[in-house]
BAROBA-749587 format. One line per 10 residues: for each residue x, y, z negated of N, C-alpha, C, O, CB. Coordinates in pm, whole numbers. Atoms other than C-alpha are relative to their C-alpha. Glycine has a CB too. Layout:
! residues N
X:Y:Z:X:Y:Z:X:Y:Z:X:Y:Z:X:Y:Z; ...;
END
This chain:
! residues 246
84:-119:0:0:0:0:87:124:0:207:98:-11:-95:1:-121; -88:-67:-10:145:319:20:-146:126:-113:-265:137:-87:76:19:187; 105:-62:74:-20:583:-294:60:130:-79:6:200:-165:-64:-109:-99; -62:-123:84:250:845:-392:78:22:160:119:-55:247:119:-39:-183; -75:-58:-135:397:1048:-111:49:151:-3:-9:250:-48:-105:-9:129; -87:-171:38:655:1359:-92:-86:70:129:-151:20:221:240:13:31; 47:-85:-129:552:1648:129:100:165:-50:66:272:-101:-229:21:6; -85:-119:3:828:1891:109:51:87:104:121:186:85:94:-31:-52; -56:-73:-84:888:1998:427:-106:113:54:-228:99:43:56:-90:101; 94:-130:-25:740:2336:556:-89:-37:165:-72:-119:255:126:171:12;
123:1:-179:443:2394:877:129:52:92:134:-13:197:-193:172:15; -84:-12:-123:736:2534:1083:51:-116:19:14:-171:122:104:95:-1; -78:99:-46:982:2231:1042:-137:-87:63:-168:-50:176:105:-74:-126; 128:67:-37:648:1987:1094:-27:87:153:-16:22:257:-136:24:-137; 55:-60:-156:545:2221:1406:85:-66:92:63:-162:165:15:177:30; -108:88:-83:860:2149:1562:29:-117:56:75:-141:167:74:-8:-44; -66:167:39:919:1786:1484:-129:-86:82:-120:-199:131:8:-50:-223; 162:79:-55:532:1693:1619:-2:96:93:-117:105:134:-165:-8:-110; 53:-54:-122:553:1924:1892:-141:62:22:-215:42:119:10:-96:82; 161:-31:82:227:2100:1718:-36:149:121:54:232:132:21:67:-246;
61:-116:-93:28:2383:1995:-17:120:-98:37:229:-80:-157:-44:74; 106:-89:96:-188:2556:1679:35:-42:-142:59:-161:-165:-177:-33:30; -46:26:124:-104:2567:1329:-162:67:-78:-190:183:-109:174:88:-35; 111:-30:59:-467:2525:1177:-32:52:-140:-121:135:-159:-52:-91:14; 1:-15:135:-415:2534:791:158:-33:-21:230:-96:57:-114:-98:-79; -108:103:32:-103:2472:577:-8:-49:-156:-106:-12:-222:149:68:29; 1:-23:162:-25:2374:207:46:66:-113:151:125:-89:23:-68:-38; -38:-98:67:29:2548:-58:124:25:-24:158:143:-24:-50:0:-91; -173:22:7:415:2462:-113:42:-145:30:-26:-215:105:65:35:-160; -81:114:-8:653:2157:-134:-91:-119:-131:-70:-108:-251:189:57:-41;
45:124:130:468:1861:-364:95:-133:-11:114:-186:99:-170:-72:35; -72:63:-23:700:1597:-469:-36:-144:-38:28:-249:-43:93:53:-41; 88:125:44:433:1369:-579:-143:12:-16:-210:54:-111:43:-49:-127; 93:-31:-15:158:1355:-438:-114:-116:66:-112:-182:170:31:105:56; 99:160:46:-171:1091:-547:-120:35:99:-151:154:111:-75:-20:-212; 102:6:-31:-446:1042:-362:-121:102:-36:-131:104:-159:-9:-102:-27; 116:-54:16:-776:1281:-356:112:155:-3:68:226:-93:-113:-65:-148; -71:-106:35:-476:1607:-331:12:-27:200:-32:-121:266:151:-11:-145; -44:-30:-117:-358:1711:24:106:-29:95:220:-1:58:4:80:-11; -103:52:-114:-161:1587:332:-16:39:97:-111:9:170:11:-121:30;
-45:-56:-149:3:1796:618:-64:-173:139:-35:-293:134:256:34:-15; -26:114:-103:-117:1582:950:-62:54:129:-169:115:131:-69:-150:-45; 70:-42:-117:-146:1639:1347:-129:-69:47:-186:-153:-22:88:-6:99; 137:19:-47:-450:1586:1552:-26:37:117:-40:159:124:-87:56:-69; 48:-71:-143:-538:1637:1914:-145:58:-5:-240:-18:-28:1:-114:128; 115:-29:-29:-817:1871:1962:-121:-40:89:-102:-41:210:22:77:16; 77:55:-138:-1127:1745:2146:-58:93:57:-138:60:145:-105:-103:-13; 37:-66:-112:-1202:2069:2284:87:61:93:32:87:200:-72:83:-35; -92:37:-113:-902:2124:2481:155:-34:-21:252:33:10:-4:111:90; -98:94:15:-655:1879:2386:118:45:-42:227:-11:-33:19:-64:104;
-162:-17:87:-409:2068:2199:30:-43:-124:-48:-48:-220:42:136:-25; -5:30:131:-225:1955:1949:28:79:-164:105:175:-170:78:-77:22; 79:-82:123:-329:2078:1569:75:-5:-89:133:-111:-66:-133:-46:-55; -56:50:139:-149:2070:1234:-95:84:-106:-138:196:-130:183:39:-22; 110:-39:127:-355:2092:968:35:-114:-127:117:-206:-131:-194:-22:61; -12:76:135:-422:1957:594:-154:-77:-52:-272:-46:-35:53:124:-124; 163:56:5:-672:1713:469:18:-89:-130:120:-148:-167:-63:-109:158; 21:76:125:-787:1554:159:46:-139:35:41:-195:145:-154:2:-53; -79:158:-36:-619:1216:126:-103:-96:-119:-105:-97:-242:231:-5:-55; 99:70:0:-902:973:113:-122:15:50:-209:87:1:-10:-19:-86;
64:-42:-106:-1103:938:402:-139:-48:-67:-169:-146:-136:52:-62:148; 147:10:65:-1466:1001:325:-110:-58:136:-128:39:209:-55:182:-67; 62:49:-163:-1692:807:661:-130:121:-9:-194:179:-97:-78:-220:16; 115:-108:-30:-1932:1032:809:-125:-4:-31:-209:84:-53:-17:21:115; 149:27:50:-2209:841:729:-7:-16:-149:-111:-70:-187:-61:-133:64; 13:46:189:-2164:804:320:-78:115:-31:-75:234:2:169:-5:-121; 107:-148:76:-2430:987:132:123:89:-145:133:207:-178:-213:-109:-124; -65:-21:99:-2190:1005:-150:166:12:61:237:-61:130:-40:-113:-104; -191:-36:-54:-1812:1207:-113:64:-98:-40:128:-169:37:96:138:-71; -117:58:89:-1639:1026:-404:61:-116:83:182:-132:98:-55:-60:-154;
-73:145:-80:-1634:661:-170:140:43:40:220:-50:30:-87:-57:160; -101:-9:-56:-1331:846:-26:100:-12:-78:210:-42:-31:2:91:63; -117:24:99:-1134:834:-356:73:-163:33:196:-167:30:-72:9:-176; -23:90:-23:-1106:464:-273:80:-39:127:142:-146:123:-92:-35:-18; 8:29:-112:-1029:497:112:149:94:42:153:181:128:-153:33:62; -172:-86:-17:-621:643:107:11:-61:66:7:-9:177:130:16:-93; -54:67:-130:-527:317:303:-94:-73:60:-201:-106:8:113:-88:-18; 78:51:-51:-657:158:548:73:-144:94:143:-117:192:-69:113:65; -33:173:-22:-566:-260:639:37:47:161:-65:89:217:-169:-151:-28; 10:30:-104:-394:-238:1009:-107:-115:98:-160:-112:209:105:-13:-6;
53:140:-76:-547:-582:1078:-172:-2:-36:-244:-91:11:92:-165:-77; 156:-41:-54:-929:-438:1008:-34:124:17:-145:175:4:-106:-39:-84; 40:-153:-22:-907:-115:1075:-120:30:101:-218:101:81:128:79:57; 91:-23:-136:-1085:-133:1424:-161:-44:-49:-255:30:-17:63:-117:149; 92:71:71:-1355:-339:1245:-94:29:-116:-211:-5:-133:58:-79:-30; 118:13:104:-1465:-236:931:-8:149:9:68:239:43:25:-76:-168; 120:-134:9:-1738:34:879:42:110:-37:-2:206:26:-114:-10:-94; -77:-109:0:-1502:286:708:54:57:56:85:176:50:49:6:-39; -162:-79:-75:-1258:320:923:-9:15:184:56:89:259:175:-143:-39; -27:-13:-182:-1370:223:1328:-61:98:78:-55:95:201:-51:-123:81;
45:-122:-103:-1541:541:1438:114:80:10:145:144:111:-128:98:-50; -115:-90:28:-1213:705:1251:101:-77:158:145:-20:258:81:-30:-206; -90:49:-106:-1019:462:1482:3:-5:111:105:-26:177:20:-83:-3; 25:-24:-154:-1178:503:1799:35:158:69:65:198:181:-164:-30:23; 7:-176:-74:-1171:901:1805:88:121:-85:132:235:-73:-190:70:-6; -94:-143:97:-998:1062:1538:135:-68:-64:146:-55:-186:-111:77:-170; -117:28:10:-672:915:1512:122:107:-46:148:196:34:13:-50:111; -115:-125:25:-376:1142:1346:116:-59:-46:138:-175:-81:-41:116:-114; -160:67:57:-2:1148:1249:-3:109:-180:-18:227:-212:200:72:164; -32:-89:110:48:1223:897:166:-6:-70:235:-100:-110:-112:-38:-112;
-186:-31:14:420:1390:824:14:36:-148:-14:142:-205:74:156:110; -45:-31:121:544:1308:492:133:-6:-1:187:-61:95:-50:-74:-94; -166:53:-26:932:1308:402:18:-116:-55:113:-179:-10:119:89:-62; -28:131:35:895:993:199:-141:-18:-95:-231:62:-120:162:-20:-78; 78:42:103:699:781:-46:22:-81:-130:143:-101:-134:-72:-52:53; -54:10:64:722:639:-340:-49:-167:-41:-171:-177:-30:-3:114:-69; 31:118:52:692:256:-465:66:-74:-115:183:-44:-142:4:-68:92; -20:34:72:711:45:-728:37:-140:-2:-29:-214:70:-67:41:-48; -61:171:-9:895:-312:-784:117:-26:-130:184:54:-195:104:-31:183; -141:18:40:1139:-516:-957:145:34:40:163:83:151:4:-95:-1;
-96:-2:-82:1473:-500:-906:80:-101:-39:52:-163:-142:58:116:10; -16:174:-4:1688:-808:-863:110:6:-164:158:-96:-213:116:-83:203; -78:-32:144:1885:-706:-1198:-85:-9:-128:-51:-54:-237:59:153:0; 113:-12:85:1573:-650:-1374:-146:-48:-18:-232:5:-88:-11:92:3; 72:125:-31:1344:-953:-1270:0:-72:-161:79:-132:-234:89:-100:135; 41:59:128:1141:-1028:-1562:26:58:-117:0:12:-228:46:-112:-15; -13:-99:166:1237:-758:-1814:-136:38:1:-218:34:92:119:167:-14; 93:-59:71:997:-609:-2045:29:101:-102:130:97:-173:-60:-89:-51; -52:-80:90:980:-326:-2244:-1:-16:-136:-7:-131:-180:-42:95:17; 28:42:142:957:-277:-2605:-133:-31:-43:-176:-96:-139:41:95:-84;
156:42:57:615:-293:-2617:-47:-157:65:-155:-209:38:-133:136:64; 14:187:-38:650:-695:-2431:-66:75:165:-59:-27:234:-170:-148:-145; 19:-28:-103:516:-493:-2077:108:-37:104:230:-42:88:-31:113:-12; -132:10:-115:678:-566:-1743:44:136:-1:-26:235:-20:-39:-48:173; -99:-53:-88:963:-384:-1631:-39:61:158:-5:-3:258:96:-115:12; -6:-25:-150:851:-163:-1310:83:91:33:103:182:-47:-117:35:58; -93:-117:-34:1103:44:-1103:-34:68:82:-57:19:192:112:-20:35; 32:-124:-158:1023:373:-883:80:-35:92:180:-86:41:38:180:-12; -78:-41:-108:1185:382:-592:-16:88:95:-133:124:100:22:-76:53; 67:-93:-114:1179:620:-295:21:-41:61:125:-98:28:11:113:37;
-7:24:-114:1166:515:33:-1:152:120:-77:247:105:-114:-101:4; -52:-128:-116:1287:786:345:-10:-52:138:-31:-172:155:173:51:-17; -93:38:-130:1383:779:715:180:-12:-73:227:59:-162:-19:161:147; -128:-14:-30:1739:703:725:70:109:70:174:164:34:21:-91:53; -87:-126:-93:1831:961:988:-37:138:-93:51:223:-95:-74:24:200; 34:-72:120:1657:1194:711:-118:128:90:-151:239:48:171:72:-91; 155:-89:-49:1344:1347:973:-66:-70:-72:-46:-169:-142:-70:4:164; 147:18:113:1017:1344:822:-56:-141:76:-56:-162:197:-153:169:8; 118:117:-16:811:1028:844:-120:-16:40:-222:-28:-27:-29:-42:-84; 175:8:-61:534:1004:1086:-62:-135:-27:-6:-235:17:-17:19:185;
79:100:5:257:758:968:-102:22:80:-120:132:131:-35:-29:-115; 89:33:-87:-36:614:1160:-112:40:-100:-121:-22:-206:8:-148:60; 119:-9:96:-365:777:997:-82:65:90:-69:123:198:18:79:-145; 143:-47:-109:-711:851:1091:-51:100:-122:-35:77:-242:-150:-162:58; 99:-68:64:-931:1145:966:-124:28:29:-161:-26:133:33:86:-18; 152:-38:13:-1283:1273:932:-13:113:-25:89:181:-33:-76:-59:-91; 59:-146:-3:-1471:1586:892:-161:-26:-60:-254:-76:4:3:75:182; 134:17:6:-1771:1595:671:-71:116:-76:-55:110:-198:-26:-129:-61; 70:-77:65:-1963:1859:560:98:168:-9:77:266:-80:-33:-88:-146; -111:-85:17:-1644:2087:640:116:-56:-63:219:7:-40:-37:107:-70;
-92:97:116:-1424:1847:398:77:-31:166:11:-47:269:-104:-179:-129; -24:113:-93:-1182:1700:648:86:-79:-104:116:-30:-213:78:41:155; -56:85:85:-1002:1415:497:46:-150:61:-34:-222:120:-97:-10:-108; -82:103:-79:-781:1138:622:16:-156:-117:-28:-176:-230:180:88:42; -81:96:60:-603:803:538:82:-92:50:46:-148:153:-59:-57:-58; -79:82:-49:-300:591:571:-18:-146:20:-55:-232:-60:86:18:-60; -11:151:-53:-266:281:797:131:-40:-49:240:19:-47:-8:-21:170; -120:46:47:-64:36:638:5:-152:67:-89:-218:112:6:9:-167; -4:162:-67:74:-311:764:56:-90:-95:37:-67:-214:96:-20:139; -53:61:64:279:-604:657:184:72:-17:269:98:69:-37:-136:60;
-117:-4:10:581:-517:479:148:-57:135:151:-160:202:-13:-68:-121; -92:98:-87:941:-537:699:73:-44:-98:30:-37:-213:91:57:120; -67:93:98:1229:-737:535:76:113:-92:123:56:-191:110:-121:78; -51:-113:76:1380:-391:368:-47:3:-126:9:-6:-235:-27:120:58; 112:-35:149:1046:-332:143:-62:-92:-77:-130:-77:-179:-126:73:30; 121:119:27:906:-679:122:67:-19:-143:-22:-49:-222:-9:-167:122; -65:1:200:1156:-694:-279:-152:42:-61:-226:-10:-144:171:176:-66; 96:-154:97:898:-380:-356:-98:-60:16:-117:-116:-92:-22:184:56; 96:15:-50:592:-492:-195:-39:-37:73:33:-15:170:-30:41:7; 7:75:-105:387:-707:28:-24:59:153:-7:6:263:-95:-82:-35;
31:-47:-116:254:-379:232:79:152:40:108:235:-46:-151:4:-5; -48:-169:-14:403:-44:404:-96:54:76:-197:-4:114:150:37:76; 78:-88:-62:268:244:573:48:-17:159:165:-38:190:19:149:-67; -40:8:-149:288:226:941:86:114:18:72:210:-58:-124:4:105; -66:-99:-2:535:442:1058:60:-34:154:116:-132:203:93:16:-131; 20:12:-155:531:544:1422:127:101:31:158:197:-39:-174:56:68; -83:-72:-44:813:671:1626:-37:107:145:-134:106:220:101:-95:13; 60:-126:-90:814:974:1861:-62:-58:138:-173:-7:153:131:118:41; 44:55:-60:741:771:2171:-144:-33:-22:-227:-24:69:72:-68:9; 123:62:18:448:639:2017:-137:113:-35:-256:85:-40:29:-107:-123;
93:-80:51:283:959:1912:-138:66:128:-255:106:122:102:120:-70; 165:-51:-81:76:1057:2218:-82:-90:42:-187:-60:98:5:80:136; 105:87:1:-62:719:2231:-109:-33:-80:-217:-90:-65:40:-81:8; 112:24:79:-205:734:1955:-12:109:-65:8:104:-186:2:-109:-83; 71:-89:-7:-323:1051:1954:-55:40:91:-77:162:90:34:63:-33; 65:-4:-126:-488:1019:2282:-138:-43:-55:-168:-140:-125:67:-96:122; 148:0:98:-861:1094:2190:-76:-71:155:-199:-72:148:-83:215:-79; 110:56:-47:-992:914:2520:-39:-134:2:-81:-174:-107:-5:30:98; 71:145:25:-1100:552:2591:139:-63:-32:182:-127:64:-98:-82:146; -110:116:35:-790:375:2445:-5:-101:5:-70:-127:-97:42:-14:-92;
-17:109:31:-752:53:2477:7:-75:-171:105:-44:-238:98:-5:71; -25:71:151:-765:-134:2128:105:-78:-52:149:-71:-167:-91:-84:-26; -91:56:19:-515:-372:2184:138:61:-33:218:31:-121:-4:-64:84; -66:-117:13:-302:-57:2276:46:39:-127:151:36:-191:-70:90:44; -21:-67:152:-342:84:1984:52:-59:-124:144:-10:-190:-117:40:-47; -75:80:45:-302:-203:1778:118:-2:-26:172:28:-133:-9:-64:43; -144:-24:3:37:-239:1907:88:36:-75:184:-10:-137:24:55:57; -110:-115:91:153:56:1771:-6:-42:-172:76:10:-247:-70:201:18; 11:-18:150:68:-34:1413:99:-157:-28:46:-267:-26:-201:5:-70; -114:114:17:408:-287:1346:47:69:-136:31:187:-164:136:-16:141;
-107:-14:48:621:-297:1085:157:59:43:227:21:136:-3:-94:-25; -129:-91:-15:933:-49:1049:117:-59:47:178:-117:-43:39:59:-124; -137:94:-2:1243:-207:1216:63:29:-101:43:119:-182:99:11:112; -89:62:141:1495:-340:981:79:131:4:116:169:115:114:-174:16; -91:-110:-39:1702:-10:895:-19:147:35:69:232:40:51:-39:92; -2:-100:-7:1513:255:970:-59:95:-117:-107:205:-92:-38:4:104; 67:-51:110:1394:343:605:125:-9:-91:209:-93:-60:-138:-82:-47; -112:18:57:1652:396:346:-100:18:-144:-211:70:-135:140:106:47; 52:1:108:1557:361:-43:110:14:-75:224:-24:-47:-80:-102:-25; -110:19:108:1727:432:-356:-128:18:-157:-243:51:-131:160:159:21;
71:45:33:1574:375:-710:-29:135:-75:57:221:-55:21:-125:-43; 48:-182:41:1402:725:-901:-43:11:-145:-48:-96:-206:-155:67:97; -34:-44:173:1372:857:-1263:-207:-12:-2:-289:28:81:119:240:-48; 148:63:28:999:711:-1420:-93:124:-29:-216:114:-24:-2:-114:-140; 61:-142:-47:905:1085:-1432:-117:-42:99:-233:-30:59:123:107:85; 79:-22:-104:736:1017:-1104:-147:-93:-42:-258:-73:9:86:-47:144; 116:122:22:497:725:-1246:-114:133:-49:-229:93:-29:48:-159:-156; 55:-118:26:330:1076:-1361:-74:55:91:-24:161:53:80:77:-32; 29:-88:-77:132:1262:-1080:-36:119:-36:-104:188:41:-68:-36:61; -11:-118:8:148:1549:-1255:137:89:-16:164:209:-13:-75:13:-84;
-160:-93:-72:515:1609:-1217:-15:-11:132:-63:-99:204:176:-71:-34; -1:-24:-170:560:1745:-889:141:42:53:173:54:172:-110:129:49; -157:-75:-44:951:1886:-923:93:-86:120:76:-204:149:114:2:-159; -82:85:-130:1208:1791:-624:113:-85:-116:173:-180:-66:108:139:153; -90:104:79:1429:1621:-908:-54:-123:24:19:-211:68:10:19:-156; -1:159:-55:1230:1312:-856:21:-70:59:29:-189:31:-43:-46:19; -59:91:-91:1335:1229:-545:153:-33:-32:211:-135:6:-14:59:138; -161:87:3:1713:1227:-667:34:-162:-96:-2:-220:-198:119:127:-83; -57:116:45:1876:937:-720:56:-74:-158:161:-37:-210:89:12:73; -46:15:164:1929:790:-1075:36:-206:-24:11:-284:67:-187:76:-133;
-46:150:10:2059:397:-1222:-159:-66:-27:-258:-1:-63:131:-34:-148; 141:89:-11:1764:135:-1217:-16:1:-177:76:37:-251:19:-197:93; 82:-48:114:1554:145:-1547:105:-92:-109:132:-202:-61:-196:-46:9; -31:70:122:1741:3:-1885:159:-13:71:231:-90:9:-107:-159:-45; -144:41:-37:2108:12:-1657:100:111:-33:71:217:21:11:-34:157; -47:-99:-9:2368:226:-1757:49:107:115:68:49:222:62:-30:-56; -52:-62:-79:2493:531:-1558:152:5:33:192:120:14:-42:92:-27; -121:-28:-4:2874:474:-1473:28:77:104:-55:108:190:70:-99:-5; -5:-142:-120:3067:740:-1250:21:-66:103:20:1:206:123:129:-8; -54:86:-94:3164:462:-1039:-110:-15:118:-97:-13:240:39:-138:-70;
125:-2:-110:2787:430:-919:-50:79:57:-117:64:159:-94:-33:-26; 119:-113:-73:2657:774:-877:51:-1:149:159:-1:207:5:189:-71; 10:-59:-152:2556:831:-541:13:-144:88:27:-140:210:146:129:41; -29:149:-63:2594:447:-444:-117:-87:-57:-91:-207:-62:161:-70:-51; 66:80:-29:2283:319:-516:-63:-123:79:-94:-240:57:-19:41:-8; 77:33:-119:2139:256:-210:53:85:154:-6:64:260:-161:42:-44;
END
């Protein structure tokens, strides 16, 4: 799943990087942790004359037809393998397809040092980590949004873990490369299979991780210290390691 996500980079860099026409809305600043039902920068092809949009949208897609908003608190990700299919998500998937540009996200796992610890209170042992691009551009994911009542509001497609994340977790966020972006932001009759396609697992290598200070398990810290790098939970800090995590 993917449920904590940075968004530090500004609407210019993002304009640039997505090749954006119109700069619809932006956010308020840099968030460095940021939960579900709060806001996410993401493009969008217009359907009245096909330019492309950057805008911000509640993160948890609300379906057009729900009498009730809240369902969307539930609806951050959305299963590659029923997306097309189930009732939440296939009108989103047929017509409103978007890229949403975060710089990273954040997950939680063992780590192979710390397999099977517990704390003092007898609880497992979980470790933050961040996950990035490697080349260190922002991270385009595969997400669809909505528009209801004026609300617009999106959510992330996620797939099967690649062999990088699968330690952390069984699922990631799709994460589409520049090639892939006007396919699937092409608002006319797409193919399904097409589209499909695009929603793979990250080749091996192109995500880099290192492990992050338990601050972040918080969504109400938001400071850029969380993303730096710190020793895995209960390990000491020697000088030998900093900066050699990961």
């Amino acid at each position: 799943m993917c449920g904590r996500v940075v968004t530090a980079s500004g609407p210019e860099e993002l304009s640039e990087h997505l090749g954006v026409d119109v700069v619809v809305d932006v956010l308020d600043g840099p968030d460095y942790n940021v939960a579900p039902s709060h806001q996410l920068p993401l493009a969008w092809t217009s359907d009245e004359d096909g330019r492309r949009l950057l805008g911000t949208a509640k993160w948890g897609l609300t379906p057009s037809w729900a009498k009730d908003p809240a369902i969307g608190e539930r609806m951050f990700n959305a299963r590659a393998e029923t997306v097309a299919e189930k009732p939440s998500f296939r009108a989103a998937f047929r017509r409103r397809r978007c890229l949403v540009a975060v710089d990273g996200f954040y997950e939680w796992g063992p780590t192979e040092r710390l397999a099977g610890a517990r704390t003092e209170r007898g609880r497992k042992t979980r470790q933050a980590w961040y996950v990035y691009r490697a080349d260190g551009s922002p991270l385009v994911l595969a997400g669809l949004w909505e528009q209801r009542m004026g609300l617009r509001t999106c959510s992330i497609i996620t797939v099967p873990a690649n062999d990088d994340l699968v330690p952390l977790h069984h699922r990631m966020p799709a994460v589409l490369e520049p090639v892939d972006w006007d396919g699937w932001l092409d608002d006319g009759d797409c193919d399904r299979s097409d589209l499909e396609s695009l929603l793979a697992p990250a080749d091996d290598g192109t995500l880099a991780r290192h492990t992050v200070h338990c601050r972040v398990n918080s969504a109400r810290n938001k400071g850029s210290e969380l993303i730096e790098p710190v020793a895995p939970v209960g390990m000491p800090v020697a000088a030998s390691d900093q900066g050699t995590l990961w």
